[in-house]
C-alpha positions in Angstrom: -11.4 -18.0 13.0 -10.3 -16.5 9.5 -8.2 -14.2 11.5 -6.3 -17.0 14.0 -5.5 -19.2 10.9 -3.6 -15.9 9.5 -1.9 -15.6 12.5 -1.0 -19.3 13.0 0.5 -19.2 9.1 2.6 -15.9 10.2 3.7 -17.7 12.9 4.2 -20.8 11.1 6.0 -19.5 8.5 8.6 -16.9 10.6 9.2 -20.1 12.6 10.2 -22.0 9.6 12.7 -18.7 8.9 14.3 -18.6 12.5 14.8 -22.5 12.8 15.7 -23.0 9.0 18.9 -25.4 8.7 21.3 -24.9 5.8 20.4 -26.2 2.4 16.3 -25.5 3.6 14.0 -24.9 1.2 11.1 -23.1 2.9 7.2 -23.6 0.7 4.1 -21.1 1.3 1.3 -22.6 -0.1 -1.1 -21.0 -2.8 -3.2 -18.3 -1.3 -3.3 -15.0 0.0 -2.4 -14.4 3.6 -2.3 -11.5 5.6 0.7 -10.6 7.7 0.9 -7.9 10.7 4.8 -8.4 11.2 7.9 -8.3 8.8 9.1 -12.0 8.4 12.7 -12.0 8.8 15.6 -14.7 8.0 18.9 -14.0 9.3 22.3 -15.3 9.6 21.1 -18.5 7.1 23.1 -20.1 4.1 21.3 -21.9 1.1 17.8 -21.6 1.9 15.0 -21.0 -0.7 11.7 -19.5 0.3 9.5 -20.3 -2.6 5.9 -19.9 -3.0 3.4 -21.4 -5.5 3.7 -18.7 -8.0 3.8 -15.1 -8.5 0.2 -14.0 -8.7 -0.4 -17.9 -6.7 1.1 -16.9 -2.9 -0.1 -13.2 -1.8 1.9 -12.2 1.5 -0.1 -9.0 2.3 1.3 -6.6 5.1 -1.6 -4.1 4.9 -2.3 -4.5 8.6 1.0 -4.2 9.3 1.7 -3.4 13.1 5.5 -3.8 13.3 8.8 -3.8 11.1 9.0 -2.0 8.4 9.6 -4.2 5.3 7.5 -7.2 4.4 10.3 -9.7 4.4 13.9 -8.6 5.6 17.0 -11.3 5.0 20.2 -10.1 6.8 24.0 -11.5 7.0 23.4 -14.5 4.9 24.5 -16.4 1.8 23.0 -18.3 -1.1 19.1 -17.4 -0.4 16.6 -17.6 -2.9 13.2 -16.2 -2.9 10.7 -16.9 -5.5 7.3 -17.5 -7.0 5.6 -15.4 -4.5 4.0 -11.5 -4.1 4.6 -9.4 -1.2 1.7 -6.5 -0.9 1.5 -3.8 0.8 3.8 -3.1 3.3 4.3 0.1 5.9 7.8 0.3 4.6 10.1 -1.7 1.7 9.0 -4.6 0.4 11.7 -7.2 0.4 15.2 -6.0 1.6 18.4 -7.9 1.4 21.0 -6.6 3.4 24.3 -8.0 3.7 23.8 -11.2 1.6 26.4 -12.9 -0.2 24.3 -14.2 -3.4 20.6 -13.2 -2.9 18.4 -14.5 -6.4 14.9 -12.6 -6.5 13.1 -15.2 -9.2 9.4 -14.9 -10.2 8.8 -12.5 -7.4 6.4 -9.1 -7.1 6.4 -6.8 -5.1 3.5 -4.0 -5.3 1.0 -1.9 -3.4 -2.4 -2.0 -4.8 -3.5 1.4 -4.4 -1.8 2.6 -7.6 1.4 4.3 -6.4 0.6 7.1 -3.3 3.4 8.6 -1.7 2.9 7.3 1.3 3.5 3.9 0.2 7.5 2.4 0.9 10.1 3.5 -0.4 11.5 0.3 -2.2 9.7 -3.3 -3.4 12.9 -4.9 -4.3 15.9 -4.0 -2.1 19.2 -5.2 -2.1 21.9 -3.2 -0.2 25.2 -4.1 0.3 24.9 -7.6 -1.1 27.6 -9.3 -3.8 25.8 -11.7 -6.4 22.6 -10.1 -7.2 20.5 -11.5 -9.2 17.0 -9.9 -10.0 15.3 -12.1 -12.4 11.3 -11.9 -13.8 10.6 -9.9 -11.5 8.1 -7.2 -10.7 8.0 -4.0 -8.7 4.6 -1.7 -8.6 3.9 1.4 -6.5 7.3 2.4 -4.8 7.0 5.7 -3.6 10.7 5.8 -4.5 12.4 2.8 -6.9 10.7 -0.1 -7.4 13.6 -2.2 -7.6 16.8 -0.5 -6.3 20.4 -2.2 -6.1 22.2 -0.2 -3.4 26.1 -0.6 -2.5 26.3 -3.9 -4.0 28.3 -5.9 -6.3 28.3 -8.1 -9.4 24.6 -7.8 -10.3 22.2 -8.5 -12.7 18.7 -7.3 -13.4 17.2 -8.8 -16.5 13.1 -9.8 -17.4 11.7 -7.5 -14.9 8.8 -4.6 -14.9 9.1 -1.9 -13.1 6.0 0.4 -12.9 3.7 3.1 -11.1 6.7 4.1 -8.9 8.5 6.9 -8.7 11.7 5.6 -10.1 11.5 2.1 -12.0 15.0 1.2 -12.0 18.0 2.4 -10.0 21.5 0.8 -9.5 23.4 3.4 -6.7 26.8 3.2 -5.5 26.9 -0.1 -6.9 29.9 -2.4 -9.0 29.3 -4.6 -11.8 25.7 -4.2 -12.7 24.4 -5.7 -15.9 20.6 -4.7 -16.6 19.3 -6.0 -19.7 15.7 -7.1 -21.0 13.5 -5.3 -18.7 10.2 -2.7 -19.2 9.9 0.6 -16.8 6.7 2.2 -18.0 4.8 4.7 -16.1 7.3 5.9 -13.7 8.1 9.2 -12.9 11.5 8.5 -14.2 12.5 5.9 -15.6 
């Protein structure tokens, strides 16, 4: 029964994604839930997926069956995610793609089993966004960069950790970047 609630949540919750209006703010509860799918939000302005805390709401994607990255937001504006973990997952953990002002705030994303190479390639992933903002944030096991600013602009990554992944902290082919205040410890590089 354990295993239907989980499912109900996933459904509950990518449901909540495809049918969020503008100006939605979208709360998981406390707890750790296992996912099998990539939630996705796409197409959306000024909506806010928030959780209960960092270490508080665990999205886990180690039985992942399909998608790639834990949670994918695509050709929106003004989204927010925060106070939440994302674990796990067959490929990145949280890509942004194509978002005009994406905020990452409070948010981890890691796999547990201490950095293995066959782990994704990025927990924090922004490409091709403007308005960046990475903020407390933490990224753990990466089997390439645990957060990684790709082909964006204006962009700030300040408060964060970065550690046990390949690279800690990368900003490629990017504009504007300010990154200020964070650790990387632990990395292969830096």
């Amino acid at each position: 029964s354990t295993l239907f609630a989980q499912k109900d949540i996933q459904k509950k919750i990518q449901t909540q994604l495809i049918e969020a209006e503008d100006n939605a703010t979208i709360e998981i509860p406390e707890g750790t839930f296992q996912f099998d799918a990539s939630l996705s939000l796409d197409g959306k302005k000024n909506v806010t997926i928030k959780g209960a805390g960092l270490d508080k709401t665990i999205l886990n994607f180690k039985g992942q069956l399909s998608g790639a990255e834990g949670i994918k937001i695509t050709n929106a504006s003004n989204i927010t995610l925060q106070d939440l973990t994302v674990q796990d997952t067959k490929g990145d953990g949280i890509k942004a793609q194509l978002v005009e002002g994406i905020t990452f705030k409070n948010v981890k994303a890691e796999w547990t089993n201490g950095g293995k190479s066959s782990n994704g390639g990025y927990g924090l992933y922004p490409v091709q966004c403007t308005n960046v903002l990475i903020d407390n944030c933490s990224a753990v096991g990466a089997s390439d960069a645990g957060i990684y600013v790709g082909q964006s602009k204006h962009i700030i990554v300040r408060y964060s950790k970065a550690y046990q992944n390949v690279a800690g902290i990368e900003i490629e082919n990017s504009w504007y970047a300010d990154v200020y205040e964070n650790e990387a410890f632990n990395n292969t590089g830096g």
